[in-house]
C-alpha positions in Angstrom: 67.1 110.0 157.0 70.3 111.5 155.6 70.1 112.5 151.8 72.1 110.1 149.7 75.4 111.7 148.1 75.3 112.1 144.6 78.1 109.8 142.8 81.0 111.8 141.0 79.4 110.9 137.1 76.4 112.3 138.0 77.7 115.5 139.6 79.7 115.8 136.4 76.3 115.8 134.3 74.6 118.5 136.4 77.8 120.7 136.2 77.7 119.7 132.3 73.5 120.8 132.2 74.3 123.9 134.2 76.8 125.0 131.3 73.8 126.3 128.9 75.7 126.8 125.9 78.1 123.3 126.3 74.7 121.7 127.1 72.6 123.1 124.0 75.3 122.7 121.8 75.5 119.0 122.7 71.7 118.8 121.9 72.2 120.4 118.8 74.9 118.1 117.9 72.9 115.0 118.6 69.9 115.9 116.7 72.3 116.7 113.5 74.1 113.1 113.8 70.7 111.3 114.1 69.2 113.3 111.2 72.2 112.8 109.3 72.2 108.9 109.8 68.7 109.0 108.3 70.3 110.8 105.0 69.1 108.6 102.5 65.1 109.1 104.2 65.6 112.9 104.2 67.6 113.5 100.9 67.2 110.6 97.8 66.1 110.7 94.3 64.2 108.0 95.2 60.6 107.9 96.4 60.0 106.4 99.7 57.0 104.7 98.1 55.2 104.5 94.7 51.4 103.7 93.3 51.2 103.5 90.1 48.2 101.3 88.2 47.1 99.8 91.5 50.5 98.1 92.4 52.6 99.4 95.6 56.7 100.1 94.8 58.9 100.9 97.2 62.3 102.0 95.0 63.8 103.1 98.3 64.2 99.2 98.7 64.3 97.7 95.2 65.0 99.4 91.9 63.0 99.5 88.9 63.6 99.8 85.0 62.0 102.5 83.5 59.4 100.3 81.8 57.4 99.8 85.5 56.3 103.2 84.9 55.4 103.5 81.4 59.1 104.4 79.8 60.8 103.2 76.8 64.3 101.7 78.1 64.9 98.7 80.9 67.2 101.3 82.4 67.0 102.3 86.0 64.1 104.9 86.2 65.0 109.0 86.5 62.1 109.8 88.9 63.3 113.5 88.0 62.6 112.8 84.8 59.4 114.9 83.5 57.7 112.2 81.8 58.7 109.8 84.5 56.7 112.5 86.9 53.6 112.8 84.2 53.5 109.0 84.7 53.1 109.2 88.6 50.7 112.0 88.8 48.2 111.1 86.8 45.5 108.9 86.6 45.4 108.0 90.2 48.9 107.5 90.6 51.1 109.1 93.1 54.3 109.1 94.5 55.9 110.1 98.5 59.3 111.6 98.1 61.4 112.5 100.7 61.8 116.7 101.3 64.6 117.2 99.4 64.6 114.8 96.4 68.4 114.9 95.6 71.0 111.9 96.9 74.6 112.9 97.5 75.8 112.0 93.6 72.4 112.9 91.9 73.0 114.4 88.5 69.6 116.0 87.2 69.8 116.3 83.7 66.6 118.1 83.2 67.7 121.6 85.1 67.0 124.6 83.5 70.5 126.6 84.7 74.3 125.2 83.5 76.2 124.4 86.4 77.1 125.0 89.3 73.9 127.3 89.3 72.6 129.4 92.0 69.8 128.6 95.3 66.6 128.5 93.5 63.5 126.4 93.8 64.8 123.3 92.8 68.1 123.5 94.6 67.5 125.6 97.6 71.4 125.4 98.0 72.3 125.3 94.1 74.4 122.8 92.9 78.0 122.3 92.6 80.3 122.2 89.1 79.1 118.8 88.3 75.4 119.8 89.0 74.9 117.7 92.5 72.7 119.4 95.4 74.4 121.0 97.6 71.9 120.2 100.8 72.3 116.6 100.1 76.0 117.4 99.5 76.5 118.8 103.0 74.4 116.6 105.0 76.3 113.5 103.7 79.4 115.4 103.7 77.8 116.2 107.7 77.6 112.3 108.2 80.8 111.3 106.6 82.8 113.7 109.0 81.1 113.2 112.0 81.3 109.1 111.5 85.2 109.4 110.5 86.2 111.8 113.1 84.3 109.7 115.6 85.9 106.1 114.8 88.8 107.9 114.8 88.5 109.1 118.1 86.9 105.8 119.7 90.6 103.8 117.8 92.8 106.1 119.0 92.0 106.8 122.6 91.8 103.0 123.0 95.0 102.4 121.4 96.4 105.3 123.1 95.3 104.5 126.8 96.7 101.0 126.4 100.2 102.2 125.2 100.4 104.9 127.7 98.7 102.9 130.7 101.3 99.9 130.1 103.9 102.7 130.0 103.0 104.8 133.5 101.6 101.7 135.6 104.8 99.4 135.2 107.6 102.4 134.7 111.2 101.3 134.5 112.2 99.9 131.3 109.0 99.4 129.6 108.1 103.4 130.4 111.1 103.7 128.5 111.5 102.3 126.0 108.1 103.3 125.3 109.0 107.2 125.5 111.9 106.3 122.9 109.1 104.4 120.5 106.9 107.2 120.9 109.6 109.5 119.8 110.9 107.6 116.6 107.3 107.4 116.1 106.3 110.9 116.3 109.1 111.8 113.8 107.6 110.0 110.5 106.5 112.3 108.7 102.7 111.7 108.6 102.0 113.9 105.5 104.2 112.2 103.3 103.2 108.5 104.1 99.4 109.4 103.4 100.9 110.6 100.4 102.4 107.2 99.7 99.8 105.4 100.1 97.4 107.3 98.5 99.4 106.9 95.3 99.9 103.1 95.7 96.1 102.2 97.1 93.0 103.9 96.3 91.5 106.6 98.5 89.0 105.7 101.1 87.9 106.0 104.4 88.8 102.9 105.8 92.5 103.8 104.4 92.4 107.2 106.0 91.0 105.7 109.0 93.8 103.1 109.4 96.8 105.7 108.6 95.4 108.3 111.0 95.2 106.3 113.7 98.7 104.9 113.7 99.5 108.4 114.4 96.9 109.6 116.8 97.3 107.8 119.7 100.3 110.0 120.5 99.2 112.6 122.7 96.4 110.6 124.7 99.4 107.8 125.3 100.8 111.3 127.1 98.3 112.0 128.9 97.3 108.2 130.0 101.1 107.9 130.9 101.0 111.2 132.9 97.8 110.3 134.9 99.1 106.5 136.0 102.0 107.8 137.0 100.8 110.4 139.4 98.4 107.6 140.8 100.3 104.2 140.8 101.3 105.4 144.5 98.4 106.4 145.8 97.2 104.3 148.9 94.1 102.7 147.2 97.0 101.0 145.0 99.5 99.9 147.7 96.0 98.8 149.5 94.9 96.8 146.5 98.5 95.1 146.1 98.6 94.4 149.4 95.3 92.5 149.1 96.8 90.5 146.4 94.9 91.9 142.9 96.8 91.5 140.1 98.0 94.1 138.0 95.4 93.6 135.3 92.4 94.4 138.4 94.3 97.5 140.0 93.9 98.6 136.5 90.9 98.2 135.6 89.3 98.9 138.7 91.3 101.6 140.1 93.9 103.6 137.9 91.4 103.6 134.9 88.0 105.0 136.2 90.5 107.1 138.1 92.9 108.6 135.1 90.4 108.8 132.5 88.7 112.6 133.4 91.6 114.7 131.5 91.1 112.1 128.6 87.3 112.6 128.6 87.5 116.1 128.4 90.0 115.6 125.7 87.8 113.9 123.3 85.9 116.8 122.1 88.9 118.3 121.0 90.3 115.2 119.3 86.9 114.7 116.6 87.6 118.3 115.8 90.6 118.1 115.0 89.4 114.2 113.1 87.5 116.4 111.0 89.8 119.5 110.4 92.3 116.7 108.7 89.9 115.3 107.1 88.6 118.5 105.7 92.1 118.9 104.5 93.1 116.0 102.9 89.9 115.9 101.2 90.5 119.9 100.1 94.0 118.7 98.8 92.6 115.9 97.1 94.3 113.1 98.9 91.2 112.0 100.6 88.2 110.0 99.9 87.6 111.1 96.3 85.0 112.9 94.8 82.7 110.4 94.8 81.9 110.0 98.3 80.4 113.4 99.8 82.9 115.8 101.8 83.1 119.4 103.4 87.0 119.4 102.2 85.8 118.5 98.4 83.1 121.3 98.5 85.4 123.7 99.6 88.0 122.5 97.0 85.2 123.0 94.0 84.9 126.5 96.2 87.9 127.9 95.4 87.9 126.4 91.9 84.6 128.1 91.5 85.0 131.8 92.6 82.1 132.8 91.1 80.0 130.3 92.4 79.6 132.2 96.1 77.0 129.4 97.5 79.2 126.6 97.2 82.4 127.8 99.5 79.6 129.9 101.7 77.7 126.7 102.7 80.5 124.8 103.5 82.5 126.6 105.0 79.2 127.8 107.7 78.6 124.0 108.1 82.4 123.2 109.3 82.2 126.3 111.2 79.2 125.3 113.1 80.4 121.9 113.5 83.9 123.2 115.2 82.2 125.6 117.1 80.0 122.6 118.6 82.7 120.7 119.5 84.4 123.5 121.3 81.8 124.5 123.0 81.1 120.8 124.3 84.8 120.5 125.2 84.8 122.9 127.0 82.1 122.4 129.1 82.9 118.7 129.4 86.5 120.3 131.0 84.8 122.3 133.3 82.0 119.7 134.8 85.0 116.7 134.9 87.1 119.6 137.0 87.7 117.8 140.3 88.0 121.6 141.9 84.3 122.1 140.5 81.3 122.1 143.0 
């Protein structure tokens, strides 16, 4: 019996595995998205669970005044708090906190250095000029980039191939006047409206989200437009009018799976470039605000604090690593969609 032929995708993936670097850089990538999904298991002031006097507490899940635990105030408890730590270690008592026991806007009180004050013990990072951790800093500031520059990707390639499949599958007038759309389009200047907008609503994601892709469907519209019009005369498409599909099914099943490789390979390329804007607007302080944990916001405090070394350091190796994973990934994804490749 004849061997059966392996199927383009899959050919793809063992092109893309035989890539080491692409391929362990993927892996790499992976395992820091997961990890950094679980943020609030790995990095929280808050124990995952609590004994104390014979009763179970799980302040991951419910909070607790400070009276639970033998304080004086019907406050939320300070588990860094020293007495509140007495409290759960003795007699019995205990407490399971995750390994680093800092959330992304934790303020300890209690440290022993002014801040922003150097990697030690407590802060294996240090801590930035407000006194929060940097390690829980940068791996929510991880998950908030890689989330953004991801949803920006998935809204913008969709809105994007739609625009520039309408445009290279029909041609004629609709090609353009989409080209002439595209064009006015294009010419807004970007910068200023986020600008705008910042100044009139308040900065957050789902603003910077909405904004960005307006814009960034551009260049895949190109390339969608560019790919559908090298194939809308191919025979598989005069064979599949002939049999009578309608344009929605030649699409769908034919010029799509068909156009899609140099858009694939593109993607890559696309979240790094999410997250190099977003690393921007956040360093110019038009982003998400200083509340919610960024790479841009740490490297703004960075260059505010000169002095303070470990702040701009760690950042600025996190990004790096991050844009060096993506390129690597692009690239190899490039190489293992190449239709030339064996």
């Amino acid at each position: 019996m004849s061997a059966v032929a392996e199927g383009y995708w899959v050919r793809a993936w063992r092109r893309f595995k035989a890539q080491r670097r692409a391929y362990v850089c993927l892996c790499l990538f992976t395992l820091c998205f997961v990890l950094s999904l679980g943020a609030e298991l790995l990095s929280n002031d808050k124990p995952y669970v609590v004994r104390y006097q014979g009763a179970w507490y799980y302040p991951l899940l419910n909070d607790y005044p400070e009276t639970t635990f033998g304080g004086d105030f019907p406050t939320p408890t300070d588990y860094l708090d020293p007495f509140i730590t007495q409290q759960l270690a003795k007699d019995g008592n205990w407490a399971l906190f995750p390994p680093n026991r800092y959330g992304a806007n934790t303020l300890n009180y209690f440290a022993s250095q002014p801040n922003p004050a150097p990697p030690s013990a407590q802060n294996r990072l240090g801590t930035d000029d407000k006194g929060r951790d940097l390690v829980a800093r940068l791996l929510y500031g991880f998950r908030t980039s890689a989330l953004f520059a991801l949803a920006l990707t998935v809204a913008g390639s969709l809105l994007g191939v739609f625009i520039g499949a309408l445009q290279g599958y029909f041609g004629g007038r609709v090609d353009l006047f989409g080209q002439r759309l595209s064009e006015i389009w294009a010419s807004l200047p970007e910068l200023y409206l986020l600008i705008i907008f910042t100044a009139i609503f308040e900065p957050s994601l789902g603003l910077l989200l909405i904004l960005m892709t307006l814009f960034g469907w551009l260049g895949l519209a190109d390339y969608t437009r560019a790919e559908f019009l090298r194939n809308r005369n191919q025979e598989y498409v005069l064979a599949a009018r002939a049999m009578g599909l309608t344009h929605w099914q030649i699409i769908r099943r034919h010029l799509l799976p068909n156009s899609l490789t140099p858009v694939l390979a593109f993607l890559p390329f696309r979240m790094g470039a999410a997250i190099l804007a977003l690393t921007s607007l956040d360093f110019l302080g038009l982003g998400v605000g200083q509340q919610t944990a960024s790479l841009g916001e740490l490297l703004a405090q960075g260059k505010a604090n000169l002095d303070a070394w470990w702040i701009s350091i760690s950042a600025f190796a996190v990004l790096l690593g991050l844009m060096l994973m993506l390129v690597l990934i692009g690239e190899g994804l490039r190489n293992a969609l190449d239709p030339r490749a064996k």
